[in-house]
ROSE-4610 file (N, C-alpha, C; in Angstrom, 1 decimal, always signed):
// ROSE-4610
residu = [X/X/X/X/X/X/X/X/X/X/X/X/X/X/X/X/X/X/X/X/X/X/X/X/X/X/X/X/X/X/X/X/X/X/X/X/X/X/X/X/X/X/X/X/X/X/X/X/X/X/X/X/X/X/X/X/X/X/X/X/X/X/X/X/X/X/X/X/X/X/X/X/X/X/X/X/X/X/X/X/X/X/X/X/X/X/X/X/X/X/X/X/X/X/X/X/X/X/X/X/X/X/X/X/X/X/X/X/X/X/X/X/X/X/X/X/X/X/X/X/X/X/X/X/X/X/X/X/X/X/X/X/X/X/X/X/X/X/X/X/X/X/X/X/X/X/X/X/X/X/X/X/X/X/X/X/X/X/X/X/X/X/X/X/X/X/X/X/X/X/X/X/X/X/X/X/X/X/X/X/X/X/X/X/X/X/X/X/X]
num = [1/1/1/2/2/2/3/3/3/4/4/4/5/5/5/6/6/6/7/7/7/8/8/8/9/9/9/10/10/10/11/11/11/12/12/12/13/13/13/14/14/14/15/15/15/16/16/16/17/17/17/18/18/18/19/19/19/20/20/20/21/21/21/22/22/22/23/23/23/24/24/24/25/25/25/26/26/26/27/27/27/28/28/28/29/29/29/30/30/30/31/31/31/32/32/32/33/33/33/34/34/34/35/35/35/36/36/36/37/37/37/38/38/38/39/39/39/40/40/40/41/41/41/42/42/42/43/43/43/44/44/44/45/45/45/46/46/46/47/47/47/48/48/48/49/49/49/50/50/50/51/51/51/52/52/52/53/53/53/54/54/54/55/55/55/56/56/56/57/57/57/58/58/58/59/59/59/60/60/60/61/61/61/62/62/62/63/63/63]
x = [+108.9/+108.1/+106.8/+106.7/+105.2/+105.3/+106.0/+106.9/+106.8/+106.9/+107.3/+105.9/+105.5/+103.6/+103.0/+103.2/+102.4/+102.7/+104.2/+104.3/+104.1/+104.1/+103.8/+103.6/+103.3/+103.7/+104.7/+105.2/+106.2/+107.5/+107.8/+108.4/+108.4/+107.9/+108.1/+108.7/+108.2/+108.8/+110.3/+110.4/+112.5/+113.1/+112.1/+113.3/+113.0/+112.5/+112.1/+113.6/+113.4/+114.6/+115.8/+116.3/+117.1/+117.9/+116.7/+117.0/+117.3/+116.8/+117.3/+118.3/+118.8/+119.9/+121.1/+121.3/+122.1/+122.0/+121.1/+121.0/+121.5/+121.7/+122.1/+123.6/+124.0/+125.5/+126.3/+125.5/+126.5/+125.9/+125.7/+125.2/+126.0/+126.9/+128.1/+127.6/+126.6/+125.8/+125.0/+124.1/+123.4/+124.2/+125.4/+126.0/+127.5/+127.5/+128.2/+126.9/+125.7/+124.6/+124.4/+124.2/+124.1/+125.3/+126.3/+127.7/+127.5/+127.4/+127.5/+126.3/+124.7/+124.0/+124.5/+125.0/+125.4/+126.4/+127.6/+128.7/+128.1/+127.0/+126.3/+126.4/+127.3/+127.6/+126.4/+125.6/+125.1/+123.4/+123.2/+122.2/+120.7/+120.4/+119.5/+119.0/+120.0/+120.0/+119.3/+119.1/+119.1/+117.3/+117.0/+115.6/+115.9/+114.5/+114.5/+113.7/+114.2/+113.6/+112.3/+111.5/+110.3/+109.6/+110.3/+109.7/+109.7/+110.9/+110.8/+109.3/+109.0/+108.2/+106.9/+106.3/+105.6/+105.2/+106.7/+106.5/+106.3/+106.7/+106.5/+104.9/+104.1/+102.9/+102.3/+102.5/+101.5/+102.0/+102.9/+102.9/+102.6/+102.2/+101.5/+99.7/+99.6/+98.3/+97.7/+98.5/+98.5/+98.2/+98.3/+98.2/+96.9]
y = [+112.2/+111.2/+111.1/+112.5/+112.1/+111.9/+111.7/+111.2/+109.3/+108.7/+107.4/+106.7/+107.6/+107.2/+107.2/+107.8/+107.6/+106.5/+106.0/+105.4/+103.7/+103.2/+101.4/+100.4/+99.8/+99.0/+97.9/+98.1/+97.4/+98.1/+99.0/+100.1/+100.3/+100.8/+101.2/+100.1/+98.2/+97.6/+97.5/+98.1/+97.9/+98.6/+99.7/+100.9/+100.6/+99.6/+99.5/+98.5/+97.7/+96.3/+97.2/+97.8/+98.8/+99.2/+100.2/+100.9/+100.0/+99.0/+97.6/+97.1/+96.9/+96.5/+97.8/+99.3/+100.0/+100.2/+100.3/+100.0/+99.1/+97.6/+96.4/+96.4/+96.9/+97.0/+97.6/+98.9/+99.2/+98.8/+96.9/+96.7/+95.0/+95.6/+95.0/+93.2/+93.9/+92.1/+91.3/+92.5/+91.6/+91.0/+92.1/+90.8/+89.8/+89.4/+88.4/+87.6/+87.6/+86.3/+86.3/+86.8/+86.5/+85.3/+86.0/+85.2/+83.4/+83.7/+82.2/+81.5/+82.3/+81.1/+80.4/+81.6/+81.2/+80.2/+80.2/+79.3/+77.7/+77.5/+76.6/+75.6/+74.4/+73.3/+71.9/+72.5/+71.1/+71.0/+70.4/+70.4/+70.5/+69.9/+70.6/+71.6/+72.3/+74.4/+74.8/+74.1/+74.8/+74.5/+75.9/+75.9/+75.8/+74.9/+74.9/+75.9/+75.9/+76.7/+77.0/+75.7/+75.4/+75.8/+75.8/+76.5/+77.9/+78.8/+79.6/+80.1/+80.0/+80.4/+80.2/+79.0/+78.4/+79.8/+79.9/+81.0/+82.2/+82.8/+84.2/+84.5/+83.2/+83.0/+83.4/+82.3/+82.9/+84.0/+85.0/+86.0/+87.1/+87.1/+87.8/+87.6/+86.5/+86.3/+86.8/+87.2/+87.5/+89.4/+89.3/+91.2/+91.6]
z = [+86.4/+86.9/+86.2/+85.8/+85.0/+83.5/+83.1/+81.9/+81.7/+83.2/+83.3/+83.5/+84.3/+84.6/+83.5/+82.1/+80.9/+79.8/+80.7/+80.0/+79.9/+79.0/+78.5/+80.5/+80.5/+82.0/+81.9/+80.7/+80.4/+80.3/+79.6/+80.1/+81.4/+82.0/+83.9/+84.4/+83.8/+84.5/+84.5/+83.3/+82.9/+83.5/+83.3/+84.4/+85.3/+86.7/+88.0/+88.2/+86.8/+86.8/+87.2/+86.1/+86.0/+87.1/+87.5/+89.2/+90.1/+90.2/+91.5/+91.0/+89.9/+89.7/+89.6/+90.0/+89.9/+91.4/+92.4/+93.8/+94.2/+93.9/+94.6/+94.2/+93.2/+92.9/+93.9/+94.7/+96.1/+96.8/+96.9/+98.3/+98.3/+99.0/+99.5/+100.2/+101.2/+101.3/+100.9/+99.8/+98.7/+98.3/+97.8/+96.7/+97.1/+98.6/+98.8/+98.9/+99.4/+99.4/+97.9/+97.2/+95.8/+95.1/+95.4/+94.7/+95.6/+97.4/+97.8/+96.9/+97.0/+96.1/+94.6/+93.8/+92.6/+92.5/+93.9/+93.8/+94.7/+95.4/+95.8/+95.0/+95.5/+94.6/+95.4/+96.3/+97.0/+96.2/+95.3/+94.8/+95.1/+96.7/+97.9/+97.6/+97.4/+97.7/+96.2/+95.3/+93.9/+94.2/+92.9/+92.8/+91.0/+90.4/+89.1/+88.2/+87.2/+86.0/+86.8/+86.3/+86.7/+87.9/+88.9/+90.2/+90.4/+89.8/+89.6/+89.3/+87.8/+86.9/+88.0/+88.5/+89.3/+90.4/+91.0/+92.0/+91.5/+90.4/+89.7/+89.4/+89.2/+88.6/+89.8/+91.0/+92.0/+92.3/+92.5/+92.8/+91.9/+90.4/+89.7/+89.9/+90.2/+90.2/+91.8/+92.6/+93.9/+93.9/+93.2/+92.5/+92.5]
């Protein structure tokens, strides 16, 4: 742990990606809500590129 703390903040962020992504793999109801959004054919339901990014911004700048 004190290996990870010295290192880049960019680094820590991959391995944080990483770790949530090897946690959510045994999680049986993340990933049926996951699959229905991806198979969501009603256009309503979709979020864009654009909003994404939009939301990622205010939530960095929220820090």
């Amino acid at each position: 742990m004190r290996e990870v703390a010295a290192w880049p903040r960019r680094q820590q962020n991959e391995l944080a990606a990483y770790l949530l992504h090897l946690r959510l793999q045994h999680d049986d109801a993340w990933r049926k809500e996951m699959a229905g959004r991806i198979d969501d054919r009603n256009p309503a339901n979709w979020v864009s590129l654009e909003q994404v990014k939009k939301s990622l911004g205010r939530k960095r700048r929220a820090r």
